[in-house]
C-alpha positions in Angstrom: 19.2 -0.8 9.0 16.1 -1.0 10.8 12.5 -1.6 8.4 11.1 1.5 7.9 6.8 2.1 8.7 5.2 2.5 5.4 1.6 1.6 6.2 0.6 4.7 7.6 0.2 6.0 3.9 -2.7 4.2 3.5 -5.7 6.3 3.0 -8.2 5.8 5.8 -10.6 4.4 3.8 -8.3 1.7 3.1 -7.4 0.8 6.3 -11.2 0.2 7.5 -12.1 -2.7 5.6 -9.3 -5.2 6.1 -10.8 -8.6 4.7 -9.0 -11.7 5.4 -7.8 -13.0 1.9 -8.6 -17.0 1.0 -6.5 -19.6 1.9 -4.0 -19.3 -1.0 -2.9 -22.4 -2.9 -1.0 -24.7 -1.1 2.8 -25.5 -2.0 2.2 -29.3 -3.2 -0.8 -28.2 -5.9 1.5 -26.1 -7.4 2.5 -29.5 -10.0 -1.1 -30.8 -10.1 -1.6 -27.3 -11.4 0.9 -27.8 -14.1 -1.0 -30.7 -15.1 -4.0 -29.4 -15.0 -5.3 -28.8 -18.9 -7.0 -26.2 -20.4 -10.7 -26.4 -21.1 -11.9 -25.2 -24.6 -8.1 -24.4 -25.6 -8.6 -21.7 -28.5 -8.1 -22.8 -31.6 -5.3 -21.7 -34.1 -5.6 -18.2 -34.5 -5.7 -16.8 -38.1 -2.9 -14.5 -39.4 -4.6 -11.1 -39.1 -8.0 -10.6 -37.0 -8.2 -6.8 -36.9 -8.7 -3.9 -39.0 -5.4 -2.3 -37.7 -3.1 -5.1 -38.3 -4.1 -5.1 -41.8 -3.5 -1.4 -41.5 0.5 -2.1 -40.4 0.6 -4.3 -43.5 -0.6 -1.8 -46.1 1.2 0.9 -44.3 4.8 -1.0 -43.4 5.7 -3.0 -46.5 7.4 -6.1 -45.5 10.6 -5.9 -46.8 12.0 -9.0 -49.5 14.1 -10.6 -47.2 13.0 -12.5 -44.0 14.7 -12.4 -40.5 15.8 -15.9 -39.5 15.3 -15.4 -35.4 14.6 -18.2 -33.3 11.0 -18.5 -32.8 9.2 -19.7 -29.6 7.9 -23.2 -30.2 5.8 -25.6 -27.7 5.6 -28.7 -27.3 3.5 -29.6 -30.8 6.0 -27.2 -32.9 3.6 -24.4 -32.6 4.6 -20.6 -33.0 3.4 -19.0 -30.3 4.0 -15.8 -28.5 5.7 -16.4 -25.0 3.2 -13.6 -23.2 0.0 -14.0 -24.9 0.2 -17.5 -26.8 -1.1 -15.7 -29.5 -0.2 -18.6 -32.6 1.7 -17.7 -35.6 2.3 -20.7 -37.2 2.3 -19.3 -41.4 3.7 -15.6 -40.3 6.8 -14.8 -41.2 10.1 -14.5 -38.5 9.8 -10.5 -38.8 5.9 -10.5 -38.2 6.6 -13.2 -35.2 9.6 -10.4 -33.9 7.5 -7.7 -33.7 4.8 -8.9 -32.4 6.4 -10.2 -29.1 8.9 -7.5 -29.1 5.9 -5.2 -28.3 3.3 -7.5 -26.4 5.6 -7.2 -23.7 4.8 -3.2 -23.7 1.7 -2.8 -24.8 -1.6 -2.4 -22.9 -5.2 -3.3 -23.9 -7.3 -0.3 -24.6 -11.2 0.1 -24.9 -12.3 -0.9 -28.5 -11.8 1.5 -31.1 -13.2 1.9 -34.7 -11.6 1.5 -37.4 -10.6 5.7 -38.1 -9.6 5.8 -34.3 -7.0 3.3 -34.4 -6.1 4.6 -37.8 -5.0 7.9 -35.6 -3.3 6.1 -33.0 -1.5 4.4 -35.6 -0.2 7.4 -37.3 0.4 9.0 -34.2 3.0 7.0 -33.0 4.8 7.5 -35.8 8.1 9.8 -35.0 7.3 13.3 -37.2 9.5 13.4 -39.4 8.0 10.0 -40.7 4.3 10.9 -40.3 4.8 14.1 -42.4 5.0 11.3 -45.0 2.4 9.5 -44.9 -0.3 12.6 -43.5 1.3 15.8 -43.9 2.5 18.4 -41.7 1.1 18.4 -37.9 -1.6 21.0 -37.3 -1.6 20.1 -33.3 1.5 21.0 -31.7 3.2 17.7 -29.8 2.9 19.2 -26.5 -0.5 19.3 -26.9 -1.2 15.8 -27.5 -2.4 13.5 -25.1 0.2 11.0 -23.3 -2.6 8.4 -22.8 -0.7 5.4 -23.6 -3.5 3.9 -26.0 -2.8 7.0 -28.7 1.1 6.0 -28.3 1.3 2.4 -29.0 -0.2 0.0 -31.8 -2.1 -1.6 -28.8 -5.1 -3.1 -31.0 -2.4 -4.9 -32.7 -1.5 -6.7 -29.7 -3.8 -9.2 -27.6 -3.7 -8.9 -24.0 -2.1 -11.7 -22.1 -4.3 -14.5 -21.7 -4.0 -16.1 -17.9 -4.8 -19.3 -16.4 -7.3 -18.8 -13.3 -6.6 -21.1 -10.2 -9.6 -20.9 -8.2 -8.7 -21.1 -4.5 -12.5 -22.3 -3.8 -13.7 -23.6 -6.9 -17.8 -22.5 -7.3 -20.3 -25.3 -8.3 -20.4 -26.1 -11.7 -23.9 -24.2 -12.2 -22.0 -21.1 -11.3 -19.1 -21.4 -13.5 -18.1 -20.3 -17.1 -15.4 -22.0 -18.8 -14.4 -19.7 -21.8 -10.8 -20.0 -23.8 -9.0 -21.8 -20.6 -10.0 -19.0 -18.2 -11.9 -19.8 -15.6 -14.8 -17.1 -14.7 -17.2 -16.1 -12.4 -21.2 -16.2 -13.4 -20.8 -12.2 -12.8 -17.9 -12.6 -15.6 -15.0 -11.2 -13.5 -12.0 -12.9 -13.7 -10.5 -14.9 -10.5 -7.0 -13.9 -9.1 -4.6 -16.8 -10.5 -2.6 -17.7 -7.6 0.7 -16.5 -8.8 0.0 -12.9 -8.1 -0.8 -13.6 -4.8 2.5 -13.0 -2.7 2.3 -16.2 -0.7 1.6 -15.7 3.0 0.6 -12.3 2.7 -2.7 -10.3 1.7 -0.7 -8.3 -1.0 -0.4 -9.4 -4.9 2.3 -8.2 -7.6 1.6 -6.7 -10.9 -2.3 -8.0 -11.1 -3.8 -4.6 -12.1 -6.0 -6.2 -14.9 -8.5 -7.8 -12.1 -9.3 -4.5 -11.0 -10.5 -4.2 -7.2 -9.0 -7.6 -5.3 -10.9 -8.9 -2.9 -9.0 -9.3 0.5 -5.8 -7.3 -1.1 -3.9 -4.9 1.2 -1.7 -3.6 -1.5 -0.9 -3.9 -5.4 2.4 -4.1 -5.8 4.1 -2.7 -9.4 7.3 -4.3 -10.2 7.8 -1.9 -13.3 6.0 0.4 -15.7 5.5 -2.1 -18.6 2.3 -2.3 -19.8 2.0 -6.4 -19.5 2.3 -5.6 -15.6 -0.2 -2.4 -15.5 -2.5 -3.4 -18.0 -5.7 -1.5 -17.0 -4.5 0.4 -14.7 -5.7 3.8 -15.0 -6.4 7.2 -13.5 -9.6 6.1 -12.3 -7.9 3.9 -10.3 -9.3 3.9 -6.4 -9.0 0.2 -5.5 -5.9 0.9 -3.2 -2.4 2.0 -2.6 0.2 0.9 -5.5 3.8 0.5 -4.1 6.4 0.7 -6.5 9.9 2.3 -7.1 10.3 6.0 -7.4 10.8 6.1 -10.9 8.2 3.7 -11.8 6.0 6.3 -9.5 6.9 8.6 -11.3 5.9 7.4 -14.8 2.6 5.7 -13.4 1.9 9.7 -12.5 2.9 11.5 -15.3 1.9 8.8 -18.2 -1.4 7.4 -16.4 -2.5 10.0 -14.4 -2.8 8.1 -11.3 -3.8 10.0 -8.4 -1.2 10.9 -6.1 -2.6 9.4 -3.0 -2.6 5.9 -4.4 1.2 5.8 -4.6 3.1 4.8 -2.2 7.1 4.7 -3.2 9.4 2.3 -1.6 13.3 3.5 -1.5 15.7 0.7 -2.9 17.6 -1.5 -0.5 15.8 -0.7 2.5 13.3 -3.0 4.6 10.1 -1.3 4.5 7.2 -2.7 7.1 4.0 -3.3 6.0 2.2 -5.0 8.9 2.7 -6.2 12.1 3.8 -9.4 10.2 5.1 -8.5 6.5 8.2 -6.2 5.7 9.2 -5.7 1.8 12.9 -4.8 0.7 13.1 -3.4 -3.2 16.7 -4.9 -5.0 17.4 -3.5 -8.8 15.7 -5.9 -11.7 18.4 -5.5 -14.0 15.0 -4.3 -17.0 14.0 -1.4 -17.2 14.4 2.2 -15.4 12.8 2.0 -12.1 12.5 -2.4 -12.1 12.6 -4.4 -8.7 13.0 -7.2 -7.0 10.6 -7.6 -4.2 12.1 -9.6 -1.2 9.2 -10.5 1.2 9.6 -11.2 5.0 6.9 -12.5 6.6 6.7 -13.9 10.8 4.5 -16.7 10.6 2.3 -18.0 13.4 4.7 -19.6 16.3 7.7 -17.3 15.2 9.4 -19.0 11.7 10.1 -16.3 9.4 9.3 -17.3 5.4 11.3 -15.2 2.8 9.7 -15.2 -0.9 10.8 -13.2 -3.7 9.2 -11.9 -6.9 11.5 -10.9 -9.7 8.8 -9.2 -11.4 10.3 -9.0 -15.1 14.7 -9.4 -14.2 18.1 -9.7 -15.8 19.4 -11.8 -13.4 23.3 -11.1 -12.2 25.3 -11.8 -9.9 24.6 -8.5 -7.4 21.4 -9.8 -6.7 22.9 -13.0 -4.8 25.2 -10.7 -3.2 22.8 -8.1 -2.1 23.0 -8.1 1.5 19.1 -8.5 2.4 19.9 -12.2 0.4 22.6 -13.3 2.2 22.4 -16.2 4.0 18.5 -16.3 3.9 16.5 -19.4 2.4 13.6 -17.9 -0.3 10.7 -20.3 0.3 8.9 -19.6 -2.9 10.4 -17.9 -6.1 8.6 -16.1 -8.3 10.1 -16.3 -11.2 10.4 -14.3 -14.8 10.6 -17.5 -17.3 10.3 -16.2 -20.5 13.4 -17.5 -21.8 13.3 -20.6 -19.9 13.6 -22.3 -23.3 17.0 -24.1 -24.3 17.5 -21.5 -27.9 17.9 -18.5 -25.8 21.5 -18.5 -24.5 22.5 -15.1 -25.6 25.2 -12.9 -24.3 25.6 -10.3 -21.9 24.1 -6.8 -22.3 27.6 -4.9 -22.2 29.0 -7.5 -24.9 25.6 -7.0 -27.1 26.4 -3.1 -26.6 30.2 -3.7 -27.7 29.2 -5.7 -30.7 26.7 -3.0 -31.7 29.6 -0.5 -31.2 31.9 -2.3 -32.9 29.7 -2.0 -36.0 29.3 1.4 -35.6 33.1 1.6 -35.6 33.4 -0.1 -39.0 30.9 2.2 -40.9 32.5 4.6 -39.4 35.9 4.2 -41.6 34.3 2.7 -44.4 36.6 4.3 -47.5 34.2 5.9 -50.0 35.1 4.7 -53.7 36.5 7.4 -56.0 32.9 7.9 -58.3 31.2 8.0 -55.0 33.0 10.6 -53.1 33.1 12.9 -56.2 29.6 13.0 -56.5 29.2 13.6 -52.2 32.0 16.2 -52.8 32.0 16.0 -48.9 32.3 13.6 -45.9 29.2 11.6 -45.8 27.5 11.1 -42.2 25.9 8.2 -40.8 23.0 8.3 -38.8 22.6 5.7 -35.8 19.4 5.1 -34.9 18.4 2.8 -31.9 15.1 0.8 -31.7 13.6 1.5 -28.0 10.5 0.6 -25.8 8.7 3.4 -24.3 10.5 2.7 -21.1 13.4 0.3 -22.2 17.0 0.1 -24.2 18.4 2.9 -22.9 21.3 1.8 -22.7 22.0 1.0 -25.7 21.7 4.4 -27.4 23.0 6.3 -24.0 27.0 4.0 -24.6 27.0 4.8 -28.2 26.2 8.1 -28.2 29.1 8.3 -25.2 31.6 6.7 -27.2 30.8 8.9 -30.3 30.4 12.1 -28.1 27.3 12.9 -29.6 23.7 13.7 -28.8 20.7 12.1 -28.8 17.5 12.6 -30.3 14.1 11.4 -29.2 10.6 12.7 -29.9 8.4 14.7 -27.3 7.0 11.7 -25.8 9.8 10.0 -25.2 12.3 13.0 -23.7 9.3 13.5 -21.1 9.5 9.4 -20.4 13.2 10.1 -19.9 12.6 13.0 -17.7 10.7 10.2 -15.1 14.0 8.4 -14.9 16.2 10.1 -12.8 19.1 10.0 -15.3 20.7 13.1 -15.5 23.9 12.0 -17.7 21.7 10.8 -19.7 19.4 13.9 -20.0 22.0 16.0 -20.4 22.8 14.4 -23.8 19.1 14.7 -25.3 18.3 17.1 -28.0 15.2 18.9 -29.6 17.3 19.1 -33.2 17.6 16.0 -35.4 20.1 17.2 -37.4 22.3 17.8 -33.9 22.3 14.2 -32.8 24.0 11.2 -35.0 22.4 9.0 -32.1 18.1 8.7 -32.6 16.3 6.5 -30.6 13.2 5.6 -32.2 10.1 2.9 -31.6 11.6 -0.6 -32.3 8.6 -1.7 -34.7 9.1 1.2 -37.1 12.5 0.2 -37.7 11.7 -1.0 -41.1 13.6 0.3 -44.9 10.4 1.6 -45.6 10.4 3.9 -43.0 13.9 4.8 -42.4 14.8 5.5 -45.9 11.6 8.3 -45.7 13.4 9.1 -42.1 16.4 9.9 -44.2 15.1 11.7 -46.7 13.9 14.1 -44.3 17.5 14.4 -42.8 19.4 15.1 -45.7 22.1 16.7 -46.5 22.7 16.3 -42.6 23.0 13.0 -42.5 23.5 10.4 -46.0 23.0 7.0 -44.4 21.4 5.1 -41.8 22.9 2.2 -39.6 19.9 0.8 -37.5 20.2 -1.3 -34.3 17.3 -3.6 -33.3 18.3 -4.5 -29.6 15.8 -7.4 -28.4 16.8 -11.0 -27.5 14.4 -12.6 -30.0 17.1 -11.7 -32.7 19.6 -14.3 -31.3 20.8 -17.2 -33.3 22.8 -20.5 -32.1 20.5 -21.9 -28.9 19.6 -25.4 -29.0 16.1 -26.9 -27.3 18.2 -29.7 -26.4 20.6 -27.9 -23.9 17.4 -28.2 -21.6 18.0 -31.8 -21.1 22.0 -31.0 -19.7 22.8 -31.2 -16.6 22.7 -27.8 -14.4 26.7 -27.4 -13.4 27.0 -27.8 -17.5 24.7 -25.0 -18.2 25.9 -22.6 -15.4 29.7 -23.7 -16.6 28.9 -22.3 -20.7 30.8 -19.5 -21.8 28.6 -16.6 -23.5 29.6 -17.3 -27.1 31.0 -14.7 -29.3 28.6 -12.3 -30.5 28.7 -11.6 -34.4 25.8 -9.0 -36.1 25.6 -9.0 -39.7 23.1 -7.0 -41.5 19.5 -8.2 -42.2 18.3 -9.0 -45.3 16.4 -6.3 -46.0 19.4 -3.9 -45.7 20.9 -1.6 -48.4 23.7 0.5 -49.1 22.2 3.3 -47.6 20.2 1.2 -44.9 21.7 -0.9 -42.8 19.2 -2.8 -40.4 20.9 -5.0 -37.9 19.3 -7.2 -35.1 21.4 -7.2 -31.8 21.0 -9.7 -29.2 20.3 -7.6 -26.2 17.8 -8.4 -23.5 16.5 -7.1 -20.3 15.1 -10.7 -19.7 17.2 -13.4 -18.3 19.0 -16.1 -20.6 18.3 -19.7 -20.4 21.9 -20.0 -18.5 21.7 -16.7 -16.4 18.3 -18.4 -14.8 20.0 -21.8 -14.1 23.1 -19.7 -12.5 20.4 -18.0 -10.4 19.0 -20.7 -9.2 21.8 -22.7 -8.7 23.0 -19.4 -6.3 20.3 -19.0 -3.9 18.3 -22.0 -1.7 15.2 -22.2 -2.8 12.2 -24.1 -1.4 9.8 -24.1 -4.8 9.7 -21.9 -7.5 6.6 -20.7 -9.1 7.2 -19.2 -12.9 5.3 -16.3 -13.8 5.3 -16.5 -17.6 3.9 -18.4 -20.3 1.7 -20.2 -17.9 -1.5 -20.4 -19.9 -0.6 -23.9 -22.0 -0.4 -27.0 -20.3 2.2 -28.0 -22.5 4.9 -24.8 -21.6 3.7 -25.3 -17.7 5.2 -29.4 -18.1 7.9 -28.4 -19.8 9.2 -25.5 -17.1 8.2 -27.8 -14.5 10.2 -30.2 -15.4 13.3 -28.1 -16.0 13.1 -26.4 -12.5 12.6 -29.5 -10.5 15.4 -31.0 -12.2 17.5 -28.0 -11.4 16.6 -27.9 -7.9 17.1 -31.1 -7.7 20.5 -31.7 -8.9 22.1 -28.5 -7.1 21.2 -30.2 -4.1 21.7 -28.4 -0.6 24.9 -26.7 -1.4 24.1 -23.0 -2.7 27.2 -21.2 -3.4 27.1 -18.1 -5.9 28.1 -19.4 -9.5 31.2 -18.2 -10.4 30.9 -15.0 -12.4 33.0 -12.5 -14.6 31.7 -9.0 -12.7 28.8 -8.5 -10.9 27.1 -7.2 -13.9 26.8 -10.6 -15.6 27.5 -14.3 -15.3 
C-alpha cells in the first residue's frame, strides 16, 4: 500500500516557520549519558508533603492487613516509583501500589488550595460512595466539568521528573542546575533527547515542554496522562498526530481544538515530508495505543527505520506486522518499566482466567444452614473491577461476557468509553447499578472502607462484593537475579501458574483480590522482543532520571543485544497474543 500525504493538514501558519532542529545526540553518547550523574539528586522525600494526601489518609482508612507486592527497588534498596522516583522507603506495600498504579494516569494540574483539592477529591468519588461521605449531589453529573484535574487525585501524584540532555550545553553563567534537571536561565525546561524521534524534526509524547523549538509535529502515542501531561485546550504550538480513538479522547476530555489533530489510520504508511513517512501498529495498552514505526531517506539514499513503542504490551503480532518484516530498526525506543528481574508475570488472557476462575468459585459457594435462613433468598455477588480512566477494559468487558451481565460505570467513564470505538462493549453498559453484577470503578478507591459503604447502598440487590485489582505491581514470585541469566533462558521461561488469593484486608462480605494483569511488558516479554527484531541501539524511555536505574538497564540491554547476536528470528510463541 502506497504512504498516504498527511502534511497537507498542517495549518498554514505551521508550515511557514520550518526551523531546522539541533543536531540531536549522537548514537555513541547515548552510554556516557547513562553515566552521567545527577547534580543535586533530591533528597529522600518524606511520607506525605501535601494537604490532600493527608486528606486520602483521614478519608481512606488503611485497612489492618498490608499487601505484600513486589516493590520497585534501585540500586541502594530504595523504594522508589518507576515514573516519578518519587521515594517511599517507610510507606507501606498498599500506599507504594497506589501510588504508581495512578502516576502512570495522572496529570499535573495548577496548584490548588486546600478546599479545591478537597472537591476534586470527593468528586472522583463514584456516587453512590460520595453520598457518604457529602450527601446527596445538588449538580447533576452531566453538568460537571470533564477537566481531567476535577477527576483524578492529581495533587497526590508528582509529575514525572526527567533528565535533560542538552544537545548544546549553555555556559555555565547561563545555567541552573535544580533536582537533576538541567534548565535554562529563562527556567524552561530543555527537550531530553529521548523524545526526539531520531533523524527527524518530530518528538513523541513531550507535551510537558510546551512549544518545541524546531518541532514539525508532537506525536501522542496514547491518552495517558504521563504522555499528555500539560496538554491542554489552549494548545496552539502545532499539529498532534495520534490514533483515532486517542483523537477522540484528546477532543472530548481536553478540549483540544480540532485543527490541531491530525489522526493517522492504523497499519498504513502515512508521509510526512519529502523524507519521513510514519506507520501506526497496535500497543497492546490502552484503547487507541501505538507503535510508531519511523522511515526516514537519509542524505545519499540509506533508509533508517526507528521505532517508538510509546507505553506497549509487547507480543508476538508486532514482529509479524508486515511494515516490520525483514527491516532493521536502527534505534528502539523502548517502554522499560518492568525491565526489572521481579516482574515476570503472566499473560493478560491467563490474568483474566484466573480472575474468572475466582469469580466461578464465589459463584457456587454453598451458604450454611443459619446463613441462608436468615437471607431467606439467593444471595448475589457483586463484581466490581478496578479501572484507569482509559485502561482495564478488558478485564470487566470478559467477565461480564462470561456471566452475561451488564456493566455499570459512572457518567464520566461511559462517555470515556463512548471515545473507544467499542461497540460490544457499549452495548453492555448500563445507567442502573442494581442491573449490572459487573461495576468498574477507579482502582484507588478499591478499599473495605469504601466498598462495604458501596454495598450498603446496593442492598438487597446485591449482598457481597468480590473486588478485582488488575495491575502488575500485585505480582509475587520474580527474582532481581533472573537479570543476570542469559537471554535464550529468559525468552525460554514458561509464564508460571497464576494463583489469586484474597488480600488481607478482605472479609466475608468483601473480598479484595490483587490480579496480575498489565498493559506494560514483562521482564521476559521485553527480552523475547528484543531477541525478535534486529536492532541497532535501544534507547529506554522510562525510569531514566537515576543514574543508578539508567546503569542498571544499560547493562541488561547491551548484554541482550549482545548475546542474540546477528540471528533475529521471532521467539517462539503460544498465539500471537502473547509469548
Amino acid at each position: 500500500m502506497g504512504a498516504t500525504e498527511i502534511s497537507s493538514h498542517l495549518p498554514t501558519r505551521h508550515k511557514k516557520n520550518k526551523r531546522k532542529r539541533q543536531s540531536s545526540v549522537d548514537s555513541s553518547s547515548v552510554r556516557d549519558y547513562f553515566k552521567k550523574p545527577a547534580a543535586n539528586a533530591p533528597a529522600p522525600c518524606d511520607q506525605y508533603t501535601t494537604d490532600l494526601e493527608q486528606a486520602i489518609q483521614l478519608s481512606l482508612t488503611e485497612s489492618t492487613g498490608r499487601e505484600q507486592s513486589t516493590s520497585s527497588v534501585d540500586a541502594n534498596n530504595q523504594q522508589l516509583c518507576p515514573v516519578c522516583d518519587r521515594c517511599f522507603d517507610g510507606s507501606s506495600p498498599d500506599q507504594f501500589t497506589r501510588h504508581v498504579n495512578h502516576c502512570l494516569d495522572t496529570p499535573q494540574p495548577p496548584a490548588e488550595s486546600s478546599s479545591s483539592t478537597w472537591k476534586s477529591f470527593l468528586s472522583s468519588i463514584p456516587d453512590s460512595i460520595s453520598r457518604i461521605v457529602k450527601g446527596p449531589s445538588t449538580t447533576p453529573e452531566e453538568e460537571s466539568s470533564d477537566d481531567v484535574s476535577s477527576e483524578l487525585l492529581s495533587d497526590f501524584i508528582s509529575a514525572p521528573v526527567e533528565p535533560v540532555i542538552p544537545k548544546t550545553s549553555p555556559p555555565v553563567t547561563e545555567r541552573q542546575e535544580t533536582n537533576g534537571t538541567t534548565t535554562i536561565a529563562s527556567g524552561k525546561k530543555e527537550v531530553p533527547f529521548y523524545k526526539w524521534v531520531q533523524d527527524t524534526t518530530y518528538t513523541v509524547d513531550a507535551f510537558s515542554y510546551g512549544a518545541i523549538a524546531g518541532c514539525d509535529g508532537y506525536f501522542l502515542s496514547h491518552f495517558h496522562a504521563d504522555h499528555y501531561t500539560r496538554l491542554r485546550k489552549s494548545w496552539t504550538h502545532g499539529t498532534i498526530y495520534c490514533s483515532q480513538i486517542t483523537a477522540n479522547l484528546v477532543r472530548q476530555q481536553l478540549r483540544v481544538e480540532e485543527q490541531y489533530l491530525c489522526v493517522l489510520a492504523m497499519d498504513q504508511e502515512h508521509t510526512m515530508s519529502d523524507t519521513v513517512s510514519v506507520t501506526l501498529i497496535d500497543a497492546n495498552h490502552c484503547p487507541g495505543a501505538v507503535l510508531f514505526l519511523f522511515k526516514v531517506t537519509l542524505p545519499g539514499g540509506r533508509v533508517a527505520h526507528h521505532l517508538h513503542t510509546g507505553d506497549f504490551r509487547a507480543n508476538p503480532r508486532m514482529c509479524l506486522h508486515p511494515s516490520m518484516k525483514g527491516i532493521s530498526i536502527n534505534t528502539l525506543y523502548l517502554d522499560t518499566t518492568y525491565l526489572h528481574g521481579g516482574y515476570t508475570f503472566p499473560s493478560q488472557e491467563k490474568a483474566i482466567e484466573a480472575a474468572w476462575q475466582v469469580t466461578e468459585q464465589v459463584m457456587n459457594e454453598p451458604l450454611g444452614a443459619l446463613e441462608a435462613w436468615l437471607q431467606r433468598a439467593t444471595p448475589k455477588v457483586l463484581i466490581v473491577v478496578g479501572t484507569y480512566s482509559v485502561g482495564k477494559e478488558k478485564v470487566f468487558y470478559h467477565i461480564a461476557k462470561r456471566l452475561r451481565s451488564k456493566i455499570y460505570v459512572n457518567g464520566r467513564k461511559k462517555r470515556i468509553i463512548a471515545c473507544l470505538e467499542n461497540k460490544e462493549l457499549e452495548d453492555l453498559l448500563t445507567d442502573d447499578p442494581r442491573e449490572a453484577q459487573v461495576h468498574a470503578l477507579p482502582i484507588m478507591h478499591l478499599k473495605k472502607q469504601n466498598l462495604e459503604n458501596y454495598l450498603k447502598q446496593l442492598k438487597p440487590t446485591f449482598t457481597s462484593i468480590v473486588a478485582f485489582r488488575p495491575t502488575g505491581w500485585s505480582f509475587r514470585g520474580g527474582q532481581k537475579t533472573l537479570e543476570d541469566h542469559p537471554l535464550s533462558e529468559i525468552t525460554a521461561m514458561q509464564p508460571q501458574q497464576v494463583v489469586i488469593k484474597p488480600q488481607r484486608e478482605s472479609s466475608r462480605n468483601i473480598r479484595i483480590y490483587g490480579v496480575p494483569y498489565s498493559e506494560h511488558s514483562s521482564f521476559r516479554e521485553l527480552a523475547a522482543f528484543i531477541s525478535s527484531i534486529k536492532i541497532g541501539r535501544i534507547v529506554p524511555t522510562v525510569n531514566m532520571s537515576r543514574p543508578s536505574s539508567q546503569e542498571r538497564m544499560y547493562r541488561i540491554l547491551e548484554r541482550w543485544q549482545r548475546e542474540k547476536g546477528e540471528t533475529n528470528e521471532i521467539v517462539p510463541f503460544v498465539a500471537e497474543d502473547h509469548w
